[in-house]
KOLFINU-909768 format. One record per residue: residue number from 1; x, y, z of N, C-alpha, C in turn; residue in one letter. Coordinates in steps of 0.02 Angstrom, whole numbers. Layout:
BEGIN
+------+--------+--------+--------+--------+--------+--------+--------+--------+--------+------+
| filo |   n_px |   n_py |   n_pz |  ca_px |  ca_py |  ca_pz |   c_px |   c_py |   c_pz | fise |
+------+--------+--------+--------+--------+--------+--------+--------+--------+--------+------+
|  NUM |      X |      Y |      Z |      X |      Y |      Z |      X |      Y |      Z |    A |
...
+------+--------+--------+--------+--------+--------+--------+--------+--------+--------+------+
***
This chain:
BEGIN
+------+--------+--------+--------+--------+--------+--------+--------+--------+--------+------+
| filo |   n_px |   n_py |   n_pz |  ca_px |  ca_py |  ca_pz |   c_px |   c_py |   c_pz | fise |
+------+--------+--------+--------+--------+--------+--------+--------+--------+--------+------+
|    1 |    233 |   -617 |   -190 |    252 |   -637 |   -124 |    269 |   -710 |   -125 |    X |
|    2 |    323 |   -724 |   -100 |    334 |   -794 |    -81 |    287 |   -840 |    -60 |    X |
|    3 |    285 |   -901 |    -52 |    240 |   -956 |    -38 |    255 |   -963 |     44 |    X |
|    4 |    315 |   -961 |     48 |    329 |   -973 |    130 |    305 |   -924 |    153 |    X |
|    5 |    312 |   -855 |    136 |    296 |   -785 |    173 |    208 |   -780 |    165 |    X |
|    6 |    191 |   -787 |    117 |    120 |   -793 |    119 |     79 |   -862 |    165 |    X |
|    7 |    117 |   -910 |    179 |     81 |   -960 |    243 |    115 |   -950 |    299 |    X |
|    8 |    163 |   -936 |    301 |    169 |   -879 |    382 |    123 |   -810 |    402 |    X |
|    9 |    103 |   -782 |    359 |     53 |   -737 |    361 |     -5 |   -739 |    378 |    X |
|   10 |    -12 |   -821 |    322 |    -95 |   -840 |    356 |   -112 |   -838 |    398 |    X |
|   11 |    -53 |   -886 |    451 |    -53 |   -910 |    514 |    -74 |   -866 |    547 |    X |
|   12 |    -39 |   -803 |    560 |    -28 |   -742 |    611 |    -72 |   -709 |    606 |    X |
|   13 |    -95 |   -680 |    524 |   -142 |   -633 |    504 |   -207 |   -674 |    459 |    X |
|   14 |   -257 |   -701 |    479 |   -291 |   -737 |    456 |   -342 |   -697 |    388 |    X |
|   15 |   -365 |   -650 |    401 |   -404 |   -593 |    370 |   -372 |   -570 |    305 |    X |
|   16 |   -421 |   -556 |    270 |   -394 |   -503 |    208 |   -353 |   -470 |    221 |    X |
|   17 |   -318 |   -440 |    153 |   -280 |   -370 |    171 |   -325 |   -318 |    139 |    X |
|   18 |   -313 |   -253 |    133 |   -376 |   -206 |    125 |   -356 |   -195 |     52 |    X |
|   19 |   -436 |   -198 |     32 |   -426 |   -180 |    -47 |   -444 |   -127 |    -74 |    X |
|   20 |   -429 |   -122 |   -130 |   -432 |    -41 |   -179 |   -509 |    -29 |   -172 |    X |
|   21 |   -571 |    -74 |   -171 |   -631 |    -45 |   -145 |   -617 |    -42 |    -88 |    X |
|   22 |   -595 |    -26 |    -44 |   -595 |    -26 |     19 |   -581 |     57 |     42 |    X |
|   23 |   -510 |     65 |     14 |   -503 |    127 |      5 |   -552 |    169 |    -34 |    X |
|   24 |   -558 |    139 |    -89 |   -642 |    199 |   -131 |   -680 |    220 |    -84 |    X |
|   25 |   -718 |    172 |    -36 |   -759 |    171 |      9 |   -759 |    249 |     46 |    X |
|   26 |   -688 |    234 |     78 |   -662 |    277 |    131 |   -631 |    345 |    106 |    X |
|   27 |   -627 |    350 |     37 |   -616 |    432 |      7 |   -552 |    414 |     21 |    X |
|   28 |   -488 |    349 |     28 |   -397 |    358 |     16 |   -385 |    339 |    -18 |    X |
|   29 |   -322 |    393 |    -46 |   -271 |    355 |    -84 |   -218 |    276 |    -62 |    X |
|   30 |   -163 |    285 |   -109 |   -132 |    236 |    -89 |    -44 |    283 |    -91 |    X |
|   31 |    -19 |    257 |    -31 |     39 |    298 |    -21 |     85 |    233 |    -22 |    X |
|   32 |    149 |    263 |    -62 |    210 |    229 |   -101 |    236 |    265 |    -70 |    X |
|   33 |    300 |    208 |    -44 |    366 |    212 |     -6 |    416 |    178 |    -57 |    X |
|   34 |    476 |    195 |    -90 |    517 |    181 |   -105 |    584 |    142 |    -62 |    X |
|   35 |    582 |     93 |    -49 |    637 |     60 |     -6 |    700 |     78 |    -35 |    X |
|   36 |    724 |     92 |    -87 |    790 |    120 |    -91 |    795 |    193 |   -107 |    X |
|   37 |    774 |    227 |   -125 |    788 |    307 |    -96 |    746 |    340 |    -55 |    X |
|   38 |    693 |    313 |    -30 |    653 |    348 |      2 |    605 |    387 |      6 |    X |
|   39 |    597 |    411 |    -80 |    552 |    467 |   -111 |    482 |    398 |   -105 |    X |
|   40 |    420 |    443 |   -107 |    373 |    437 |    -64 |    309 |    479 |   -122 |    X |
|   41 |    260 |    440 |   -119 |    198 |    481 |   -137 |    110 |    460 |   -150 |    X |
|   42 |     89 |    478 |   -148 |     25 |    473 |   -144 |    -23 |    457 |   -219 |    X |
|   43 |    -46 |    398 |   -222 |    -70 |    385 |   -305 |   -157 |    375 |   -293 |    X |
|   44 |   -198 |    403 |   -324 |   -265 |    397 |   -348 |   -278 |    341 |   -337 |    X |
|   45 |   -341 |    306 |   -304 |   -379 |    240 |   -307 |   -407 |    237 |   -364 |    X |
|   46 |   -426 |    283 |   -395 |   -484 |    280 |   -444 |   -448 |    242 |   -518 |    X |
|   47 |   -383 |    280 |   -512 |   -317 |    247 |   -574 |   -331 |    173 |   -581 |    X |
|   48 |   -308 |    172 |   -504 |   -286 |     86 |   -499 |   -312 |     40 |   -488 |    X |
|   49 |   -407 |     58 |   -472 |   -447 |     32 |   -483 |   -469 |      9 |   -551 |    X |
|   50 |   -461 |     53 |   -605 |   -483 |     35 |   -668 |   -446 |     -4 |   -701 |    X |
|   51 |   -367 |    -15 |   -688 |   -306 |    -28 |   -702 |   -313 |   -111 |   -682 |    X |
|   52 |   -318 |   -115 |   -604 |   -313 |   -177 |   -594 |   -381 |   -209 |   -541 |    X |
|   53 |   -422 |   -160 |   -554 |   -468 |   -198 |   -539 |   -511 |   -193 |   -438 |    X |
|   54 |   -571 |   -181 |   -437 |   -572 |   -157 |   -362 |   -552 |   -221 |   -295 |    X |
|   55 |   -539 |   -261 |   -336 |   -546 |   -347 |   -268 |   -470 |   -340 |   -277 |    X |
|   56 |   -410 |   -268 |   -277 |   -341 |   -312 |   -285 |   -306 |   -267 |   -228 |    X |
|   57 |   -284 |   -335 |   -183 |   -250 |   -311 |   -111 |   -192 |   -247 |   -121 |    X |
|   58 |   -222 |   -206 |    -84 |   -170 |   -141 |    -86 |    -64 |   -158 |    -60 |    X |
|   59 |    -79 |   -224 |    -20 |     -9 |   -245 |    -25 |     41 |   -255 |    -65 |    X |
|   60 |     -2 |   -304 |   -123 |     38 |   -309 |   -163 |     55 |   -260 |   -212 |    X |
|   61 |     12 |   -199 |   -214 |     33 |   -162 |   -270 |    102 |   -137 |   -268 |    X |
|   62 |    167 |   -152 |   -236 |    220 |   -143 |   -244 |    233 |   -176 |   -307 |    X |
|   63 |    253 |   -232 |   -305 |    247 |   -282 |   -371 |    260 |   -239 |   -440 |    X |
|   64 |    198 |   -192 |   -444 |    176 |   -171 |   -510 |    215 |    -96 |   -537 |    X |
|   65 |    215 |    -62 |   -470 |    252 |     12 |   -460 |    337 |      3 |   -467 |    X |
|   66 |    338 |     68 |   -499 |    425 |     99 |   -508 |    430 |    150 |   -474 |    X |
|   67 |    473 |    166 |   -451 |    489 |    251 |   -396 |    504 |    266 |   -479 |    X |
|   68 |    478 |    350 |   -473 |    488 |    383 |   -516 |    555 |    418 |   -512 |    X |
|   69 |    571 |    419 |   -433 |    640 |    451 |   -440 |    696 |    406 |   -473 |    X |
|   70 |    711 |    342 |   -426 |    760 |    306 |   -452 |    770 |    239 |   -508 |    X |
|   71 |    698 |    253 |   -513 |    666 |    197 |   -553 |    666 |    116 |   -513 |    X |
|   72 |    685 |    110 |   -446 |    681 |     56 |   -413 |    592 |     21 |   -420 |    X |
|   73 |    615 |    -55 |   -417 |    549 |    -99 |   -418 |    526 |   -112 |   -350 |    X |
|   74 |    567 |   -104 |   -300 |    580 |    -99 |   -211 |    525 |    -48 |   -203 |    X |
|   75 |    447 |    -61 |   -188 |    391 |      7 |   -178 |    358 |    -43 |   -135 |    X |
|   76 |    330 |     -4 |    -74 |    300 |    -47 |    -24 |    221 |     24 |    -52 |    X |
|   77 |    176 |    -20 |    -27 |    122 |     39 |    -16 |     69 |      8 |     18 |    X |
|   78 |     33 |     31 |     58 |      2 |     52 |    110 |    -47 |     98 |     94 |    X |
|   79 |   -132 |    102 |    138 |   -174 |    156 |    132 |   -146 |    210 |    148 |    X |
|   80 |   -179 |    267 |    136 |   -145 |    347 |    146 |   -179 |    380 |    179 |    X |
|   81 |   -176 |    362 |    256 |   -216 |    381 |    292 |   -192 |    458 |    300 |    X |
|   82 |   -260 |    495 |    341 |   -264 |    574 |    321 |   -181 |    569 |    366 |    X |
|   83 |   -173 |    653 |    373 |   -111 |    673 |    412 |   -145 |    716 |    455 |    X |
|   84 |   -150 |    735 |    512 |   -174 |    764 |    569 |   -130 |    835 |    569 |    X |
|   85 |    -63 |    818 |    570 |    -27 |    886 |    592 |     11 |    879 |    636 |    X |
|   86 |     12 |    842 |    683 |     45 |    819 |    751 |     48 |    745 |    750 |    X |
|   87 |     73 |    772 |    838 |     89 |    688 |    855 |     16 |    660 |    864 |    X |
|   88 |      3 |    582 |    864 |    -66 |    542 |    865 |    -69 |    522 |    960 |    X |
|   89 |      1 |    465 |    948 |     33 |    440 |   1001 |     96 |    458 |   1026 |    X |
|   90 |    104 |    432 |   1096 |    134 |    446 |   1126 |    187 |    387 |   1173 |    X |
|   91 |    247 |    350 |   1117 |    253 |    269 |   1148 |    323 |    303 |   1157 |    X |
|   92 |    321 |    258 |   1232 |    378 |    259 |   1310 |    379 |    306 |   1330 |    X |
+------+--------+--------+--------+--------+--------+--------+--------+--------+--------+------+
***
Protein backbone atom coordinates (compact mmCIF):
# COMPACT_ATOMS: atom_id res chain seq x y z
CA UNK A 1 0.00 0.00 0.00
CA UNK A 2 1.12 3.40 -0.71
CA UNK A 3 2.45 5.82 1.96
CA UNK A 4 -0.10 8.50 1.05
CA UNK A 5 -3.02 5.89 1.04
CA UNK A 6 -1.92 4.36 4.20
CA UNK A 7 -1.88 8.08 6.19
CA UNK A 8 -5.14 8.93 4.74
CA UNK A 9 -6.41 5.81 6.25
CA UNK A 10 -4.97 6.46 9.51
CA UNK A 11 -6.70 9.56 9.66
CA UNK A 12 -10.28 8.20 8.87
CA UNK A 13 -9.78 4.65 10.12
CA UNK A 14 -7.66 4.81 13.21
CA UNK A 15 -7.92 0.96 14.38
CA UNK A 16 -6.40 -2.18 13.13
CA UNK A 17 -7.50 -3.98 10.23
CA UNK A 18 -8.63 -7.59 11.15
CA UNK A 19 -6.14 -10.23 11.28
CA UNK A 20 -5.70 -13.89 10.24
CA UNK A 21 -6.05 -14.64 14.21
CA UNK A 22 -8.92 -12.86 14.11
CA UNK A 23 -10.60 -14.83 11.63
CA UNK A 24 -9.18 -18.32 13.42
CA UNK A 25 -10.99 -17.01 16.36
CA UNK A 26 -14.28 -16.69 14.54
CA UNK A 27 -14.18 -20.20 12.49
CA UNK A 28 -13.63 -17.65 8.66
CA UNK A 29 -12.08 -17.98 5.86
CA UNK A 30 -10.68 -15.36 3.69
CA UNK A 31 -12.65 -14.54 0.45
CA UNK A 32 -10.67 -13.36 -2.84
CA UNK A 33 -12.11 -11.11 -5.36
CA UNK A 34 -10.28 -10.84 -8.52
CA UNK A 35 -10.51 -7.15 -9.87
CA UNK A 36 -9.99 -8.11 -13.39
CA UNK A 37 -12.14 -11.06 -14.18
CA UNK A 38 -14.09 -11.40 -11.38
CA UNK A 39 -13.62 -15.11 -10.44
CA UNK A 40 -13.89 -15.17 -6.71
CA UNK A 41 -13.11 -17.73 -3.86
CA UNK A 42 -12.76 -18.72 -0.56
CA UNK A 43 -9.06 -19.73 0.98
CA UNK A 44 -8.36 -21.56 4.46
CA UNK A 45 -7.04 -19.36 7.48
CA UNK A 46 -5.24 -22.14 8.74
CA UNK A 47 -2.90 -22.09 5.16
CA UNK A 48 -2.21 -18.58 5.58
CA UNK A 49 -1.70 -18.52 8.94
CA UNK A 50 1.27 -20.87 8.85
CA UNK A 51 2.43 -19.22 5.60
CA UNK A 52 2.47 -15.74 6.83
CA UNK A 53 1.97 -15.72 10.11
CA UNK A 54 -1.27 -15.00 12.66
CA UNK A 55 -0.52 -10.85 13.38
CA UNK A 56 -0.83 -10.35 9.24
CA UNK A 57 -3.70 -7.89 8.23
CA UNK A 58 -6.20 -9.74 6.07
CA UNK A 59 -6.06 -6.49 3.69
CA UNK A 60 -3.12 -6.78 2.51
CA UNK A 61 -3.16 -10.28 1.52
CA UNK A 62 -3.95 -9.17 -2.03
CA UNK A 63 -0.28 -8.29 -2.46
CA UNK A 64 0.69 -11.98 -2.17
CA UNK A 65 -2.36 -13.79 -4.19
CA UNK A 66 -2.78 -14.65 -8.08
CA UNK A 67 -6.42 -15.36 -9.49
CA UNK A 68 -6.09 -18.74 -10.55
CA UNK A 69 -8.24 -18.04 -13.43
CA UNK A 70 -6.40 -15.23 -15.14
CA UNK A 71 -3.40 -15.23 -13.28
CA UNK A 72 -3.98 -11.38 -12.39
CA UNK A 73 -1.94 -9.84 -9.22
CA UNK A 74 -5.29 -7.33 -8.93
CA UNK A 75 -6.94 -9.72 -5.66
CA UNK A 76 -8.68 -7.71 -3.05
CA UNK A 77 -9.70 -10.00 0.01
CA UNK A 78 -11.78 -9.51 2.76
CA UNK A 79 -13.23 -11.90 5.76
CA UNK A 80 -15.76 -14.52 4.44
CA UNK A 81 -18.46 -13.84 6.26
CA UNK A 82 -21.18 -16.77 6.46
CA UNK A 83 -23.95 -16.38 3.49
CA UNK A 84 -27.49 -16.38 4.95
CA UNK A 85 -29.44 -17.14 1.72
CA UNK A 86 -31.25 -13.88 1.30
CA UNK A 87 -31.37 -10.43 1.46
CA UNK A 88 -29.67 -8.98 5.09
CA UNK A 89 -30.71 -5.30 4.20
CA UNK A 90 -32.86 -3.38 2.77
CA UNK A 91 -31.20 0.31 1.37
CA UNK A 92 -33.76 3.02 -0.32
Amino acid sequence: MGRFKEQEIQKTEPHQPVCLHHLAAQNLGVFCWCNRCSHNADLPVDTLIERLGPLFPVPELGIYLRCSNCGAHDVAARPAWPHYGGQIARHG
